[in-house]
Structure formats: structure tokens, C-alpha cells
C-alpha positions as CSV (number, residue, x, y, z in Angstrom):
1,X,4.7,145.8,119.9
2,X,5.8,143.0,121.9
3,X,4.8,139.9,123.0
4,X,6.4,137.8,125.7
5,X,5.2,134.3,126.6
6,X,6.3,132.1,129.3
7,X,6.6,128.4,127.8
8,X,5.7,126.0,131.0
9,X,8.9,124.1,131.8
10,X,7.0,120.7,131.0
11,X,7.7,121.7,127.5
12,X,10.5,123.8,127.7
13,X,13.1,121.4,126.8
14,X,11.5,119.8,124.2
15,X,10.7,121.9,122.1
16,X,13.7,124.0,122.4
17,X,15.4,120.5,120.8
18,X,12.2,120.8,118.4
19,X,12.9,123.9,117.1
20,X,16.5,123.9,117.1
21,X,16.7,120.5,115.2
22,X,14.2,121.9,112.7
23,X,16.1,125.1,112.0
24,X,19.5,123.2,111.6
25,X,18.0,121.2,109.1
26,X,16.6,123.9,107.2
27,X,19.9,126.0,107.5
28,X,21.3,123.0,106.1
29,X,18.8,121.8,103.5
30,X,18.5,125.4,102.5
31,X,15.1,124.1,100.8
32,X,13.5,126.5,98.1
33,X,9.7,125.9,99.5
34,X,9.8,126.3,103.2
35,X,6.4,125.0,104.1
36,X,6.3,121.9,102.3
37,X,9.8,121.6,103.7
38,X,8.4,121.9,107.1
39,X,5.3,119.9,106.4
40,X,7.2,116.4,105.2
41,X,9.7,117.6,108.2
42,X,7.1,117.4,110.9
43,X,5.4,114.5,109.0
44,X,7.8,112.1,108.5
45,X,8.9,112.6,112.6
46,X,5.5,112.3,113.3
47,X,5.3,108.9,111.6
48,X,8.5,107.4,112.9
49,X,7.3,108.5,116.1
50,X,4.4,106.4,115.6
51,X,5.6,103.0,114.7
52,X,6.2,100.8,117.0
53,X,9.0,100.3,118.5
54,X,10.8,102.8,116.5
55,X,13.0,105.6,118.7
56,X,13.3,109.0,116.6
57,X,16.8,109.4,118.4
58,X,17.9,112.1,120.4
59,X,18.3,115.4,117.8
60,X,20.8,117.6,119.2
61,X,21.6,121.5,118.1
62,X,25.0,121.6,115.9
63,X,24.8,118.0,115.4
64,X,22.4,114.9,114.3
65,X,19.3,117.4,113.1
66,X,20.1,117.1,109.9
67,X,20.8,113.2,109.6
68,X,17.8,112.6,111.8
69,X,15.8,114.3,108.9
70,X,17.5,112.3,106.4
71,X,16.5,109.1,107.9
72,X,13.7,109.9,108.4
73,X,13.1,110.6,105.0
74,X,14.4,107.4,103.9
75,X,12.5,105.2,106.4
């Protein structure tokens, strides 16, 4: 079975740099629960996100991912 979806170019790019950041870090991290890894992930960019004038920073593949997480974490 297949399944082939076309992701509308308004998106495209950013969450290609979603999904890419979030594997890096896990490839790095290497964390033993991958949900709750994903969960305080998503979370804790979510909430930087949200404050003001706070900039998540641009996450790039094979570079920042992983210490974007860490601040994040430590924000």
C-alpha cells in the first residue's frame, strides 16, 4: 500500500526544517521514551514561540537542532 501526499508549498519549507530539526535532535538525544521526548520537544518550542518578543532561531538540518532544543529546555 502506498500513500502519496502533496504538502502545499505554503508549508513546505517549514516543516521540512520542523521535522528535520526534530529528528536531529532525537538522533542526538537518543532519548529512551520517544513520545514524552517529543511531547516536551514540541512544548517547550511552542512556549518560546509564544512569549513575547522571544525569536525560536532559525534550526537548520546538520547543525543548531540540537542546541535549539537545549535552550529551549533551559529557558
Amino acid at each position: 500500500m502506498s500513500l502519496t501526499l502533496e504538502i502545499p508549498a505554503e508549508f513546505a519549507k517549514d516543516l521540512t526544517d520542523l521535522i528535520q530539526a526534530f529528528t536531529v535532535a532525537v538522533i542526538k538525544e537518543k532519548p529512551d521514551d520517544l513520545v514524552s521526548f517529543a511531547a516536551d520537544y514540541f512544548v517547550n518550542l511552542q512556549e518560546r514561540r509564544d512569549r513575547p518578543g522571544e525569536q525560536t532561531g532559525d534550526v537548520k538540518f546538520g547543525g543548531g537542532a540540537m542546541e535549539n532544543f537545549k535552550s529551549l529546555k533551559k529557558s
